[in-house]
Jmol script that loads the backbone (N, CA, C; Angstrom):
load data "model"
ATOM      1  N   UNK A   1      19.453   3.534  -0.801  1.00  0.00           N
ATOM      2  CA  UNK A   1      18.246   2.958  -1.344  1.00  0.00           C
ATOM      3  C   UNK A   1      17.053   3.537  -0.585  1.00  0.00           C
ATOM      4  N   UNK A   2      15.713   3.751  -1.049  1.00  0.00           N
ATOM      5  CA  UNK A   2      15.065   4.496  -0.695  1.00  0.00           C
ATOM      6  C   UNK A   2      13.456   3.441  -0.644  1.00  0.00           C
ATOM      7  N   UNK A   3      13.165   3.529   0.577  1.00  0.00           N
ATOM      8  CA  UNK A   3      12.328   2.270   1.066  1.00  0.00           C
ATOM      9  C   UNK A   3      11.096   2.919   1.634  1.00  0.00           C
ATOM     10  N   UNK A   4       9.532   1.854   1.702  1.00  0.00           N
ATOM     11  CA  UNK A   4       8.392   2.609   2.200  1.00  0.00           C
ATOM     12  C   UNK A   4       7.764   1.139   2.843  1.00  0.00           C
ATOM     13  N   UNK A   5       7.144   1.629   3.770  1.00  0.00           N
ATOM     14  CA  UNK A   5       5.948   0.600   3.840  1.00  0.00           C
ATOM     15  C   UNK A   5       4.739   1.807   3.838  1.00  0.00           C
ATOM     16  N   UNK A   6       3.339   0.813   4.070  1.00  0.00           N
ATOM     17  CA  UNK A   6       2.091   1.398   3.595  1.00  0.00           C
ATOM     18  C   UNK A   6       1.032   0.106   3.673  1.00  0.00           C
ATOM     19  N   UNK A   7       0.116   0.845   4.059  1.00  0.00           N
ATOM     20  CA  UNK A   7      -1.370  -0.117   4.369  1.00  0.00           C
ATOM     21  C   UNK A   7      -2.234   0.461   3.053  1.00  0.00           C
ATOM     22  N   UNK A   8      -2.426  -0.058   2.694  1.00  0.00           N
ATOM     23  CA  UNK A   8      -3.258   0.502   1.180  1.00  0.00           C
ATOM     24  C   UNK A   8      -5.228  -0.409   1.642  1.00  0.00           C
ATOM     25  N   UNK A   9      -5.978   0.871   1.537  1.00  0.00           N
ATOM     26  CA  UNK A   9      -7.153   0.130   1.479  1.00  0.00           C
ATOM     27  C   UNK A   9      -8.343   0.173   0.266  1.00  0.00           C
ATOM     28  N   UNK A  10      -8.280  -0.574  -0.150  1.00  0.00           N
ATOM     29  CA  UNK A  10      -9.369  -0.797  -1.157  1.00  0.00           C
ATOM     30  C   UNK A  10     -10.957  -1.714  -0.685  1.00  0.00           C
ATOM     31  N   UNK A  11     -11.856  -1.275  -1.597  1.00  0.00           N
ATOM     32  CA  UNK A  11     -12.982  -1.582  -1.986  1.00  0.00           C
ATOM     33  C   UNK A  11     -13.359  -3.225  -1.911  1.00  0.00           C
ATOM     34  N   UNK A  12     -12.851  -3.463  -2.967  1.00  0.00           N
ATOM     35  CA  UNK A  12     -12.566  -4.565  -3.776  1.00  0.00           C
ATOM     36  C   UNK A  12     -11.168  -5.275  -2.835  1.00  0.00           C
ATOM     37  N   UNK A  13     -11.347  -6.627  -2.224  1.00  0.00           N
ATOM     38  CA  UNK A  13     -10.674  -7.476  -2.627  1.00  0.00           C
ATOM     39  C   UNK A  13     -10.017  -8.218  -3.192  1.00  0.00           C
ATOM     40  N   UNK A  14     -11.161  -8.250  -4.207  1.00  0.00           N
ATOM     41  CA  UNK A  14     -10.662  -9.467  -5.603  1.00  0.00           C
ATOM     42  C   UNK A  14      -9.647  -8.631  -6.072  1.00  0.00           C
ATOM     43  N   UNK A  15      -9.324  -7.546  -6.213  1.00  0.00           N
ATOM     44  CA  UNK A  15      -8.303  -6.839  -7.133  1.00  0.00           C
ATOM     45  C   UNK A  15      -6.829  -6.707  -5.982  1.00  0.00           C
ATOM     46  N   UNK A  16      -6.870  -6.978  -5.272  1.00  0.00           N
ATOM     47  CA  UNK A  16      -5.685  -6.910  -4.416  1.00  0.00           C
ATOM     48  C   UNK A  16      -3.593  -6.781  -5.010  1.00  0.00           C
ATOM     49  N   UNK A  17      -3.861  -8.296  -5.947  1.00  0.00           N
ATOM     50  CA  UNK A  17      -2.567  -8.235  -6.585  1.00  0.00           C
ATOM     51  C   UNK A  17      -2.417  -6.987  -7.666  1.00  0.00           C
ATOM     52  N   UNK A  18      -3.685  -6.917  -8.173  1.00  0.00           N
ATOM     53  CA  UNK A  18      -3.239  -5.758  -9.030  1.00  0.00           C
ATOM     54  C   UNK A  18      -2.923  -4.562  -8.304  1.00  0.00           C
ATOM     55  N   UNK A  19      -3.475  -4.336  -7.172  1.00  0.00           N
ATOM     56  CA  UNK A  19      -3.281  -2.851  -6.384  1.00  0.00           C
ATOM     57  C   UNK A  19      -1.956  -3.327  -5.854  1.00  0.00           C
ATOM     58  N   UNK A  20      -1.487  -4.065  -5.665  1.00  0.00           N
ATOM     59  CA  UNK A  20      -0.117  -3.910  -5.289  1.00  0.00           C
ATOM     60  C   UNK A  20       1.121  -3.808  -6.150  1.00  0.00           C
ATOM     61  N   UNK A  21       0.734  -4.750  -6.990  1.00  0.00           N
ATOM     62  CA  UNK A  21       1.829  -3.989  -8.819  1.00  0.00           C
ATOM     63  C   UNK A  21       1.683  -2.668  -8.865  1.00  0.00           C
ATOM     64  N   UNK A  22       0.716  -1.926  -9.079  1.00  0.00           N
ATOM     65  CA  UNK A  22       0.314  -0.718  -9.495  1.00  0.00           C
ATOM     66  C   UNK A  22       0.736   0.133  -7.876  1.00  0.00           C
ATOM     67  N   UNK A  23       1.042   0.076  -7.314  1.00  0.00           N
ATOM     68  CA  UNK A  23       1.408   0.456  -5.885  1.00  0.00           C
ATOM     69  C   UNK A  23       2.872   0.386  -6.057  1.00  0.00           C
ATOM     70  N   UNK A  24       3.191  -1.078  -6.174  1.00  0.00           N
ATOM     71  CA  UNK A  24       4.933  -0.694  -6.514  1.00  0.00           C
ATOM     72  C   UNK A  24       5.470   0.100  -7.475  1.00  0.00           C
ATOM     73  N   UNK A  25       4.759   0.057  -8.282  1.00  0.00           N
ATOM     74  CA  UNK A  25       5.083   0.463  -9.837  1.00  0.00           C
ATOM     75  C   UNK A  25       5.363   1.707  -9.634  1.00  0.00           C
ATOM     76  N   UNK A  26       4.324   2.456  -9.008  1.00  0.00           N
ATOM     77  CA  UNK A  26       3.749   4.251  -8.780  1.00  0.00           C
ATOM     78  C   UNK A  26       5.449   4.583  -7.531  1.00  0.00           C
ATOM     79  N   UNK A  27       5.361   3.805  -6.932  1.00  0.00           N
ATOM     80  CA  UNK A  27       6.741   4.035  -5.969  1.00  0.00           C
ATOM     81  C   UNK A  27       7.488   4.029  -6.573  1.00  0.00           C
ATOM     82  N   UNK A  28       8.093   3.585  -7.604  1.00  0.00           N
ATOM     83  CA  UNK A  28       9.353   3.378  -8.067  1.00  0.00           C
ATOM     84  C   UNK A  28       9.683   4.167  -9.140  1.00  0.00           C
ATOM     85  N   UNK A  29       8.792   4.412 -10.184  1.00  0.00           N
ATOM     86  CA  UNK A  29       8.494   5.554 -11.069  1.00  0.00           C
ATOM     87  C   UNK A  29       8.458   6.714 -10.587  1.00  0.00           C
ATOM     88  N   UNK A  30       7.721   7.057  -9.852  1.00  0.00           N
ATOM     89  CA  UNK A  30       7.053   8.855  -9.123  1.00  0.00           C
ATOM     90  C   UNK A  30       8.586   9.020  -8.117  1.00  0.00           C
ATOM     91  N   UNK A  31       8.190   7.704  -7.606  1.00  0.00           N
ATOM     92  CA  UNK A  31       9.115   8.613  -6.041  1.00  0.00           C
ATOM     93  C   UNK A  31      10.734   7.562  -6.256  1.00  0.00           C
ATOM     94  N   UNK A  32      11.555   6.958  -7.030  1.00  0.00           N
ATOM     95  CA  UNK A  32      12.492   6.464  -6.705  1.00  0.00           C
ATOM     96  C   UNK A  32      12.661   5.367  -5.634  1.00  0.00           C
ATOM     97  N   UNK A  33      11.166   4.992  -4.893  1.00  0.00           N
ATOM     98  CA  UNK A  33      10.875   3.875  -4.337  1.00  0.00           C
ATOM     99  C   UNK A  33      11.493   2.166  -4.672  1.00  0.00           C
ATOM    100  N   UNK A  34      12.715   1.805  -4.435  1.00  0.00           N
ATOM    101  CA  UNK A  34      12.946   0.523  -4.869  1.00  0.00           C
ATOM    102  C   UNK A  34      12.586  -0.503  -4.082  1.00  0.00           C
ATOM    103  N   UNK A  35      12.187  -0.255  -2.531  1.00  0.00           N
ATOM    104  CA  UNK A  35      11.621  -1.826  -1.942  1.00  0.00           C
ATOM    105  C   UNK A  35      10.406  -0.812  -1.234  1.00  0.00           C
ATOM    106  N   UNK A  36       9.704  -1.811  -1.244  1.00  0.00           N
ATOM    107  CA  UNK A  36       8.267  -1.238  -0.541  1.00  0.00           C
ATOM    108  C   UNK A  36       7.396  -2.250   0.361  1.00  0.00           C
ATOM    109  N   UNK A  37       7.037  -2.685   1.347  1.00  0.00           N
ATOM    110  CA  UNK A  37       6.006  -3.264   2.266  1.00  0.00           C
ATOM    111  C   UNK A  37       4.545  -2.897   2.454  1.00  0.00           C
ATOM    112  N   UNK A  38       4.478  -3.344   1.555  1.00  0.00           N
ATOM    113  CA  UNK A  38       2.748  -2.705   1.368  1.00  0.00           C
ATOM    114  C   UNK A  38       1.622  -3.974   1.499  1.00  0.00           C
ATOM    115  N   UNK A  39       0.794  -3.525   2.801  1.00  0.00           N
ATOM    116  CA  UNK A  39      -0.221  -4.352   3.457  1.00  0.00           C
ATOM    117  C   UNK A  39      -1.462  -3.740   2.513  1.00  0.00           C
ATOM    118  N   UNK A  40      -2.516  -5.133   1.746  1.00  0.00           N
ATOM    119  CA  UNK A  40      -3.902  -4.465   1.307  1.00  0.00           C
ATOM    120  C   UNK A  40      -4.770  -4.739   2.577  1.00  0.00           C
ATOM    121  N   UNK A  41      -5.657  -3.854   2.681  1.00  0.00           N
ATOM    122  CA  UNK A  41      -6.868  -3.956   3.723  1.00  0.00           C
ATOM    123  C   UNK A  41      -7.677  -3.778   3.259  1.00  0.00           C
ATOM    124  N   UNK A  42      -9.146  -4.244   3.738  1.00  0.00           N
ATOM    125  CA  UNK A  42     -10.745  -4.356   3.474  1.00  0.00           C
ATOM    126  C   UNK A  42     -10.440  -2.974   4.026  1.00  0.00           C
ATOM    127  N   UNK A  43     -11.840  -1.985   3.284  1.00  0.00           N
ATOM    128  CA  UNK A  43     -12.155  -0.565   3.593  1.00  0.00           C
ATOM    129  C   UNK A  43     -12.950  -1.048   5.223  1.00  0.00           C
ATOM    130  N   UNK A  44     -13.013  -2.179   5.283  1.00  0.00           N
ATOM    131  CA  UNK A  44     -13.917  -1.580   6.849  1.00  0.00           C
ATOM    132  C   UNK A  44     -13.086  -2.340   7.778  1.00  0.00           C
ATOM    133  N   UNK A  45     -11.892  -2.668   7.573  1.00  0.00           N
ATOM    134  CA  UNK A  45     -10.775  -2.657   8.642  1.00  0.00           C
ATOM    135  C   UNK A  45     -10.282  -1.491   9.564  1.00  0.00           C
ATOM    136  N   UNK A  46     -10.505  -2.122  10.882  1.00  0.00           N
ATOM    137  CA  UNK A  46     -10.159  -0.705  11.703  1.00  0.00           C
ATOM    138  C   UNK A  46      -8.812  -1.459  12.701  1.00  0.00           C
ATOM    139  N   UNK A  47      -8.326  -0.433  12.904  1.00  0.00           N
ATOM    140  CA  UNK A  47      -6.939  -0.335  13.943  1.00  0.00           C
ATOM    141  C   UNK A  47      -6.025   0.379  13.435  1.00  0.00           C
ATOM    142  N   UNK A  48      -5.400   0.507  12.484  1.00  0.00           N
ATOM    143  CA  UNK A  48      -4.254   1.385  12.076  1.00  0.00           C
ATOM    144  C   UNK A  48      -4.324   2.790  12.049  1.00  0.00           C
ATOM    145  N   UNK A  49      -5.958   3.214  11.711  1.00  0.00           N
ATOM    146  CA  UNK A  49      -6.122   4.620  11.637  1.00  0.00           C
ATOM    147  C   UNK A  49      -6.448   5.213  13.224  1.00  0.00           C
ATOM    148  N   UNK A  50      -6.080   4.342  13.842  1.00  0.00           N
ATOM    149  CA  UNK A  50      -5.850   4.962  15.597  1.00  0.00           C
ATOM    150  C   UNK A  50      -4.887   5.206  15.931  1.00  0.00           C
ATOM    151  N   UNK A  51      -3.694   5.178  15.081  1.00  0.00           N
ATOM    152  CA  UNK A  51      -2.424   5.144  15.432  1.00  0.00           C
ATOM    153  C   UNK A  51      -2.065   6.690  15.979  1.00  0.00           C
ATOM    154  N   UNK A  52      -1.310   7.422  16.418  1.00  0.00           N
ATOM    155  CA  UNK A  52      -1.425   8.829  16.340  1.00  0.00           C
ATOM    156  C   UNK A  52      -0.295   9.801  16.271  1.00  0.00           C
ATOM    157  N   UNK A  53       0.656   8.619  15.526  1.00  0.00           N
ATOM    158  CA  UNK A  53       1.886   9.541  14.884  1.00  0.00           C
ATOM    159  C   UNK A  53       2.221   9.680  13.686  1.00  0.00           C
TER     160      UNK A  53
END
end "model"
wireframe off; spacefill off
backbone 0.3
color backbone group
């Protein structure tokens, strides 16, 4: 089985559930993605993009 996580950041808040249907959806269609962990974030959230691997 073929698994992802992912921090997804958007604009918009209010649209959150939809970016995450459309997030699973795109995984599972495109890439054979069947479970996925996908965090939404505010665009002006900082910490993850310090990571450095």
């Amino acid at each position: 089985m073929n698994v992802a996580t992912a921090h997804l950041v958007t604009a918009d808040q209010n649209g959150n559930h939809a970016v995450l249907d459309q997030a699973r959806d795109v995984l599972l269609r495109r890439h054979g993605v069947a479970h996925a962990t996908l965090q939404v974030e505010p665009a002006n959230h900082t910490g993850c993009d310090e990571l450095g691997w």
